[in-house]
C-alpha positions as CSV (number, residue, x, y, z in Angstrom):
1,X,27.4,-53.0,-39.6
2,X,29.7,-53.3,-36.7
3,X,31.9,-50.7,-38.5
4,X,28.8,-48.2,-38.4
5,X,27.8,-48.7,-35.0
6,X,31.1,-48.3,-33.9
7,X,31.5,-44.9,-35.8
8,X,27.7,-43.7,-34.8
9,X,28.6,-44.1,-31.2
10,X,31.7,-41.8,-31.4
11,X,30.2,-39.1,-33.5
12,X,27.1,-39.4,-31.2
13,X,29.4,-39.7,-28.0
14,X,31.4,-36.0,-29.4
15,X,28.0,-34.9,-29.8
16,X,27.1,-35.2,-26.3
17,X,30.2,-34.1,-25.0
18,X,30.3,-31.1,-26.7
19,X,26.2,-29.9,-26.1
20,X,26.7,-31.2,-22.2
21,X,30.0,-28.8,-21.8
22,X,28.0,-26.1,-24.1
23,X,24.9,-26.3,-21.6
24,X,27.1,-26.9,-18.1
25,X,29.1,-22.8,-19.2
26,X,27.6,-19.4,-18.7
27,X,26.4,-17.6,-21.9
28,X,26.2,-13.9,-22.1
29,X,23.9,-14.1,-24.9
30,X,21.1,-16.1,-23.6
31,X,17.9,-15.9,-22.7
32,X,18.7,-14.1,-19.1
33,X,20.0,-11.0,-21.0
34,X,17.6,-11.1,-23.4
35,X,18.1,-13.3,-26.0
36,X,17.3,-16.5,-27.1
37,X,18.4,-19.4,-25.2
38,X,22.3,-21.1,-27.1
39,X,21.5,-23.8,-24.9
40,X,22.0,-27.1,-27.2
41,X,19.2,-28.8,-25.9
42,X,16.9,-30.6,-28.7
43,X,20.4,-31.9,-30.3
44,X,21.9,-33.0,-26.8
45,X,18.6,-34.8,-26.2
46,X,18.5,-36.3,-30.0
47,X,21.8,-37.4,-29.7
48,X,21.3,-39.0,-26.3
49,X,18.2,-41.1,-28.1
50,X,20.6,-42.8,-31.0
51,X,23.6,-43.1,-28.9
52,X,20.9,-45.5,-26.6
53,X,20.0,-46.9,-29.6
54,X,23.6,-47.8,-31.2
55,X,24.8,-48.9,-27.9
56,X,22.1,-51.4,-27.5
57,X,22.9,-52.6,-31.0
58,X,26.9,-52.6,-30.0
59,X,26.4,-54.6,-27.3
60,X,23.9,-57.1,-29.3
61,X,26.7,-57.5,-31.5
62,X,29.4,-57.6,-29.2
63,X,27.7,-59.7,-26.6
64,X,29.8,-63.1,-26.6
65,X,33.0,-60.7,-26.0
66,X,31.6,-58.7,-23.5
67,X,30.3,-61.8,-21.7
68,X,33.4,-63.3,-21.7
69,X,35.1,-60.0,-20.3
70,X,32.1,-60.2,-16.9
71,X,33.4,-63.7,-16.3
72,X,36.7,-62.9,-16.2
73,X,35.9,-60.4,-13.6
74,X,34.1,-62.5,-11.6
């Protein structure tokens, strides 16, 4: 399971990436010349749902380590 999450949250995290950087850059072929929006929206804000979801399940799995990595900060 660990395995999955792990992978979910980098497909999902390139996802993001990609969509955000896709949304952030002019397009000549959108909707202010005409034509229908490229903006990536409904898959950057899908993605941005399950890569909430896997990393609430990463750091339920992970949660010992990651509490021992706070107290050595502190």
């Amino acid at each position: 399971m660990r395995k999955f999450v792990s992978l979910l949250l980098l497909i999902t995290f390139l996802i993001l990436t990609i969509t955000g950087i896709q949304m952030l850059l002019p397009h000549l072929h959108g909707a202010e010349s005409g034509g229908m929006p490229f903006y990536p929206k409904g898959l950057h804000e899908y993605a941005s749902f399950l890569f909430i979801a896997a990393s609430g399940i990463h750091v339920f799995f992970n949660r010992k380590a990651l509490a021992s990595y706070v107290k050595q900060l502190f």
